[in-house]
C-alpha positions in Angstrom: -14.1 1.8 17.5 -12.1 0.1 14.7 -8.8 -1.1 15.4 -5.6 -1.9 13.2 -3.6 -4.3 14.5 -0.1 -3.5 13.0 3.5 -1.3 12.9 3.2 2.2 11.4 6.1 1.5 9.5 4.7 -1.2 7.2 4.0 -0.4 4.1 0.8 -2.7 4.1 -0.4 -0.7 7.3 0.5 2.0 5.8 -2.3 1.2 3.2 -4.7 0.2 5.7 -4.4 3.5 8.0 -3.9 5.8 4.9 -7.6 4.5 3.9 -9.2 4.7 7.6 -8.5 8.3 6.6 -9.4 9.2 3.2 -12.9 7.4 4.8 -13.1 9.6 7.6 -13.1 6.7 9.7 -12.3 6.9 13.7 -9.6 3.9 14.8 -7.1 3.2 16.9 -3.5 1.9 15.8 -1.6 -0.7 17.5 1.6 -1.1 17.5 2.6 -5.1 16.5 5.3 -7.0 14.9 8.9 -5.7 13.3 10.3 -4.4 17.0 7.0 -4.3 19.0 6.4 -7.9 18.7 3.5 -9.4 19.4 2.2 -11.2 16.6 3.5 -14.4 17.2 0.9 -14.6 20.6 -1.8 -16.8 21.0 -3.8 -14.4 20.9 -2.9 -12.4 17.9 -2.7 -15.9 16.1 -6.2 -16.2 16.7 -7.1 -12.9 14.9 -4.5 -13.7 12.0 -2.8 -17.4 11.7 -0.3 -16.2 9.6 0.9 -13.8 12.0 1.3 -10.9 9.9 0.2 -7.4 9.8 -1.8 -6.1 9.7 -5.5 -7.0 11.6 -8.3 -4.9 11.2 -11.1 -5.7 13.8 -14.3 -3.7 13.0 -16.6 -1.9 14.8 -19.1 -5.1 14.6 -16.0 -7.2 15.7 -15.6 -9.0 12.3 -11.7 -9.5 11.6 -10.1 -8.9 9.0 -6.4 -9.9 7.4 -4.8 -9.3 4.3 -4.0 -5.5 3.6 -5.6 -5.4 0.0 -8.4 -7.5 1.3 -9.1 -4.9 4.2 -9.4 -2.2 1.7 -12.0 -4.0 -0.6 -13.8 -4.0 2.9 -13.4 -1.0 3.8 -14.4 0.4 0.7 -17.9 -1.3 0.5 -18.9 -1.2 4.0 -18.2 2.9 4.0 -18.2 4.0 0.8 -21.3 2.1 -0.1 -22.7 4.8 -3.0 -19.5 4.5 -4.6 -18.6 8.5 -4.3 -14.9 8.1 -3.2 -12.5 4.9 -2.4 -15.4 2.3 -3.8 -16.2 2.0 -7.3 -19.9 0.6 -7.5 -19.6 0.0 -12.0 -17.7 -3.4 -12.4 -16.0 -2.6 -15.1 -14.0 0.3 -13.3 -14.1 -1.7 -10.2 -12.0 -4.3 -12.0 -9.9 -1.6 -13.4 -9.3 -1.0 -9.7 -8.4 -4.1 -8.3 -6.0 -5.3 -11.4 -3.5 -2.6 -10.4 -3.9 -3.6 -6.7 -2.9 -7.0 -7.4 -0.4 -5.9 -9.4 1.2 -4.0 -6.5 1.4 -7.4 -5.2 2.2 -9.8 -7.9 4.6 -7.5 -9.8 5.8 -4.8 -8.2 6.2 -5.9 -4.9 8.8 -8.5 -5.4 11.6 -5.8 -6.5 10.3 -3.4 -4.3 10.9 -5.9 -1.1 14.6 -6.7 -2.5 15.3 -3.1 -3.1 13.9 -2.4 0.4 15.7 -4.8 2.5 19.0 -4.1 0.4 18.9 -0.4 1.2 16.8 -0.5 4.8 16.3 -3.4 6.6 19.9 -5.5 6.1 22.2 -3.4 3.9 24.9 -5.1 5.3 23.9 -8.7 3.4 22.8 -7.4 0.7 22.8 -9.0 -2.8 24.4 -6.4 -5.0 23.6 -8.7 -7.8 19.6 -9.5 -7.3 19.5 -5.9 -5.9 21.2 -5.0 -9.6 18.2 -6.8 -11.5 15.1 -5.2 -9.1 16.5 -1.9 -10.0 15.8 -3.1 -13.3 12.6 -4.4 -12.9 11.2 -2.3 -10.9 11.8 0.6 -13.6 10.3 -1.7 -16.4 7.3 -2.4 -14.0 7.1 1.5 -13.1 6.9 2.4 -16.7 3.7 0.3 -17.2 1.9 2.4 -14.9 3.3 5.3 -16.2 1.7 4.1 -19.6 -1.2 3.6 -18.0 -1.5 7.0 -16.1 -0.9 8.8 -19.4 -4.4 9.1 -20.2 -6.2 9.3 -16.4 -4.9 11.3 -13.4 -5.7 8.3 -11.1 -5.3 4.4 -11.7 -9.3 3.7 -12.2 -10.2 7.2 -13.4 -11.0 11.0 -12.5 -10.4 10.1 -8.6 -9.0 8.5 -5.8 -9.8 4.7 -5.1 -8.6 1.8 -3.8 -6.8 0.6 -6.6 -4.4 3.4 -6.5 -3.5 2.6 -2.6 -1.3 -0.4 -2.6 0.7 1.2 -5.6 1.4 4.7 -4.0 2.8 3.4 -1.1 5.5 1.4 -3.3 5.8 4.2 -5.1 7.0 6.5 -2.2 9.9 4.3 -1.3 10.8 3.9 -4.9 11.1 7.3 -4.9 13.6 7.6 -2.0 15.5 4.8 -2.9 19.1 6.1 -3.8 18.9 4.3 -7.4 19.2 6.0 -11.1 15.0 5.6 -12.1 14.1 6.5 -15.7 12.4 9.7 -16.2 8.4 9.2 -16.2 6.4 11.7 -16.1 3.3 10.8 -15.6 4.2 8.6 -12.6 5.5 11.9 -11.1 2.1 14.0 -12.0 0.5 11.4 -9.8 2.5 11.4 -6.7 2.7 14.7 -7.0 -0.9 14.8 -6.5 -1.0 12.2 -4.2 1.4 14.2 -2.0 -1.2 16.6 -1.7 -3.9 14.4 0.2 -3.4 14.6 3.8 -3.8 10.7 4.7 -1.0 9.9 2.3 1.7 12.8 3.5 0.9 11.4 7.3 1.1 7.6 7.1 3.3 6.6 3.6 5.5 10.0 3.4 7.2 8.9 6.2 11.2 7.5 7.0 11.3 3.9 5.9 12.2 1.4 8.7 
């Protein structure tokens, strides 16, 4: 059985279990880091060095770290004809994986200061930097808006991976208690995200 290594509560879990399911894949979730501990063990360390979550170990026991990385792998190894999460052209594949590393490289940066200013240390907060990733995580939002004004999904007509990482920013961007621009084509997506059983159960969730 495949196993994910990792808190429910992370948003890069998050990605990783909300996949498992759109693939109809059978896993079991373990509870580690954040509260549970547990990653800083030997023997965690040996599956990840870094000590983050979260670890996928495979059926074949092949490990894997890195949440965007796990769902490239995921992807391939069970989506191999390229009918739902993979995306077997190049061209659209790219398409894909730009607006996961942009999860990462430009929208996650605000996102984290806006989520450990309202959830995970409110009390030392940094009005001031919180102040600015308000700011740019609305400019940063409104590119994808842009972007979804002429698809209903990041790469296309469907779900993929690229639209994973970004969705489950987007969910606690959405709960935040911050003024957000109106963009309506950002909505239109969740909205249809919201409808896809993997994402209500692992990303529409309290934020820890």
């Amino acid at each position: 059985m495949l196993k994910i290594w990792g808190r429910a509560s992370s948003v890069n879990v998050q990605k990783v279990l909300w996949a498992a399911d759109e693939l109809g894949l059978v896993y079991e979730q373990i509870n580690v880091g954040g509260a549970f501990g547990g990653n800083g063990t030997p023997e965690y360390r040996a599956m990840n060095p870094n000590g983050l979550v979260p670890v996928l170990v495979d059926a074949d026991g092949s490990i894997h770290w890195e949440s965007n990385s796990m769902l490239r792998y995921l992807a391939a190894r069970y989506d191999a004809a390229g009918t739902g999460l993979w995306l077997a052209d190049p061209a659209q594949r790219s398409l894909a994986d730009r607006w996961m590393d942009w999860a990462s490289s430009l929208i996650g940066e605000p996102m984290r200061v806006l989520f450990w200013g309202f959830v995970r240390d409110p009390v030392n907060a940094d009005l001031n930097a919180m102040t600015r990733a308000e700011d740019q995580a609305a400019e940063y939002w409104a590119r994808l808006d842009a972007h979804l004004a002429s698809r209903p999904f990041v790469a296309g007509d469907r779900l993929t991976m690229g639209d994973i990482p970004a969705a489950c920013q987007l969910q606690r961007w959405l709960v935040f208690p911050i003024t957000r621009p109106d963009l309506p084509h950002l909505r239109a997506w969740h909205d249809r995200l919201a409808q896809r059983p993997g994402y209500a159960k692992h990303v529409m969730v309290p934020m820890t």
